[in-house]
Structure formats: C-alpha cells, structure tokens
PALO-82914 format. One line per 4 residues: number of its first residue (from 0); their letters; for each residue y, x, z of N, C-alpha, C. Coordinates in steps of 0.1 Angstrom, whole numbers. Atoms other than C-alpha are relative to their C-alpha. Layout:
N
NUM	A	Y/X/Z/Y/X/Z/Y/X/Z ~ ... $
//
This chain:
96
0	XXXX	-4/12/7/2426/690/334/14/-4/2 ~ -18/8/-1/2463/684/349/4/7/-4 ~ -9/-5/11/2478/708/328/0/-5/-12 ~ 4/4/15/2461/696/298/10/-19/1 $
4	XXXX	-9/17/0/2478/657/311/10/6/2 ~ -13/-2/-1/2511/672/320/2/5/-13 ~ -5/-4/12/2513/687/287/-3/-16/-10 ~ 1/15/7/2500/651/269/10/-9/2 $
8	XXXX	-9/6/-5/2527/636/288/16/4/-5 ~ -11/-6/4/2553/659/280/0/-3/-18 ~ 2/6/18/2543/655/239/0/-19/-1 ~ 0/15/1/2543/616/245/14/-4/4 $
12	XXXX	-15/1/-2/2578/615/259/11/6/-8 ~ -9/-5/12/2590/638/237/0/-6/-18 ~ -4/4/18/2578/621/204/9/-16/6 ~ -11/9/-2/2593/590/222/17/-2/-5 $
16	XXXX	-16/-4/-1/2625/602/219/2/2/-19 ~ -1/-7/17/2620/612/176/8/-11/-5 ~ -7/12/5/2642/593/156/-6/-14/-10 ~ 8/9/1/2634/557/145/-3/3/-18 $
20	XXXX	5/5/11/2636/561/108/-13/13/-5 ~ 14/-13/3/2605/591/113/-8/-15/-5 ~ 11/8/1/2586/558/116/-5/-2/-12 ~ 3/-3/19/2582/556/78/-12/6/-2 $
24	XXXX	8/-7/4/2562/583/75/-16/0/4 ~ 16/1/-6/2522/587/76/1/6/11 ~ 8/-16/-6/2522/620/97/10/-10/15 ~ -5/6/-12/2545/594/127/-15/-7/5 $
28	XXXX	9/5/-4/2518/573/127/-15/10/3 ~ 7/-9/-7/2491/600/131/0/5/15 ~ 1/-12/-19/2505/620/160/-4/-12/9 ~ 1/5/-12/2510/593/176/-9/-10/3 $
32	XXXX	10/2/-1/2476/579/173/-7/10/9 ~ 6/-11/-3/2463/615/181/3/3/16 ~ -10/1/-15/2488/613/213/-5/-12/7 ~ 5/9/-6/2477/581/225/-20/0/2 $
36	XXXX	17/-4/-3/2434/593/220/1/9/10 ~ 1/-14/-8/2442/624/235/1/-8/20 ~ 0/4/-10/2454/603/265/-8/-10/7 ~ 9/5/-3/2428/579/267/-9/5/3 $
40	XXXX	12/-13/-3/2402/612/267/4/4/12 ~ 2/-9/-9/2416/628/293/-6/-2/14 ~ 10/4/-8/2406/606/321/-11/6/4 ~ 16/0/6/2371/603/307/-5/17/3 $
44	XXXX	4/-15/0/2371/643/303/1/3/16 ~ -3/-1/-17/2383/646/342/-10/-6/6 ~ 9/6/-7/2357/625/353/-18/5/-2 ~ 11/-10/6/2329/640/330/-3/16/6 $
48	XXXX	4/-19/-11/2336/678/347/1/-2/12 ~ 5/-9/-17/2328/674/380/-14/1/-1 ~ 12/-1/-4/2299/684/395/-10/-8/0 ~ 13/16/-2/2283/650/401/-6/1/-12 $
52	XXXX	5/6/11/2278/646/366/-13/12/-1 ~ 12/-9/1/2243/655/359/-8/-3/-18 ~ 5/1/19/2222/656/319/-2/-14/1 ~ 8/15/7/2211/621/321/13/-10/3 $
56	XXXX	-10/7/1/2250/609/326/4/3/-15 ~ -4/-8/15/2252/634/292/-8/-12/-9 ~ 10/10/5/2220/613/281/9/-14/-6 ~ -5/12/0/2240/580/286/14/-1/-10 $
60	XXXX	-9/3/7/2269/588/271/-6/8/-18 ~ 3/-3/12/2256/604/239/-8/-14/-7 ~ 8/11/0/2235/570/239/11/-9/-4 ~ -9/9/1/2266/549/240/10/6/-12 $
64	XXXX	-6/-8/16/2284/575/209/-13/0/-10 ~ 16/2/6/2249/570/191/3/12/-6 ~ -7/-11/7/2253/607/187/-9/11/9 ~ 5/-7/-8/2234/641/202/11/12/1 $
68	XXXX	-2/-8/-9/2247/670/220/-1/8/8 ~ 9/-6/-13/2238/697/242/15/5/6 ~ -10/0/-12/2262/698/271/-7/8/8 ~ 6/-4/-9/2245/710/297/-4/17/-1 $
72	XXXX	3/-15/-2/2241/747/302/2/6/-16 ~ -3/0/9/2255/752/268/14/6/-4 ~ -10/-10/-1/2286/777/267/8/-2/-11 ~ -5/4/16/2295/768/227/4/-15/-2 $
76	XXXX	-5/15/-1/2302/731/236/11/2/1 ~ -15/1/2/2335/719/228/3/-16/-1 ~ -7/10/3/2360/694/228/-1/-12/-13 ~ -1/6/6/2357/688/196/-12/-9/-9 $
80	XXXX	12/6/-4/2320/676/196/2/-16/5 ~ -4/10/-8/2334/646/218/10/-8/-7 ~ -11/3/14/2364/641/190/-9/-8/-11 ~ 8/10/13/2341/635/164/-11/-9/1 $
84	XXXX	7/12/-3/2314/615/182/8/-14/5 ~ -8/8/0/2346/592/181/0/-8/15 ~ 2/4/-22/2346/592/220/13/-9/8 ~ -12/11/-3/2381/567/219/-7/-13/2 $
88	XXXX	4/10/1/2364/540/206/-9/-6/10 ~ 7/6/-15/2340/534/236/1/8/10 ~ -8/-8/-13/2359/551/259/-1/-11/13 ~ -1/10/-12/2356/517/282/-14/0/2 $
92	XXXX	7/2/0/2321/513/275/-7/16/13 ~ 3/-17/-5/2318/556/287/5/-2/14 ~ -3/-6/-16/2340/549/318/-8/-10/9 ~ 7/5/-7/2318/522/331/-10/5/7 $
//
C-alpha cells in the first residue's frame, strides 16, 4: 500500500502545480476528483489488508455499500469492485 500512497501523493502535488487556466476544463475537474477518492481509499484499503480483517468485517462493509462481493479467498477480486460499490461516499461510515 505505500507505494500505491507515495505515488497518490506524487500525482497530487504534481497536478497542484498544473496551470490555473487548466481549471476550465471538465477532464481538471475529474482527475482531481479521481486524485482526491483515490486518497481517501487508500487508508480504508491499508486497513482492510491485514490479517485481522476477517469475512464478517467483508459482511459489514458490503452492508454499509448495499452491495455484494466475494472477497475472501477469492483471487479475481479487484479494486475495482470497491470503485464501483462507490466505496468514497461512506468511506467514514467503513472506517468506523
């Protein structure tokens, strides 16, 4: 996971720096939507892969994305499973 935030970090200081009149455009306001979820996920995802976490923390959070999932011993799970169960939006409710 700290590569994946040193690189989030590195793409967030570097669109910082982009010039102001990018702001205009749709595709500014994307990234840097995209750039600010990505960094609210990563936490969440850091805390989600360890060990402790056991299926009935998977249970709870699929509960709180009103959404299913097979996590658990499941090799084909992805990231983007967790993207589209719009896992920003109760990202506070998930880290509780």
């Amino acid at each position: 996971m700290e590569p994946w935030q040193d690189t989030m970090e590195s793409y967030a200081g570097r669109f910082k720096k982009l010039p102001g009149k990018l702001r205009d455009y749709g595709s500014f306001t994307q990234l840097r939507k995209e750039i600010e979820d990505f960094q609210t996920i990563l936490p969440l995802l850091s805390e989600l892969s360890k060990d402790s976490i056991k299926a009935r923390h998977w249970d709870e959070v699929m509960k709180i994305c009103n959404t299913t999932f097979e996590v658990v011993g499941n090799p084909e799970f992805k990231l983007q499973s967790l993207l589209e169960a719009d896992f920003v939006s109760v990202s506070e409710e998930i880290e509780k």
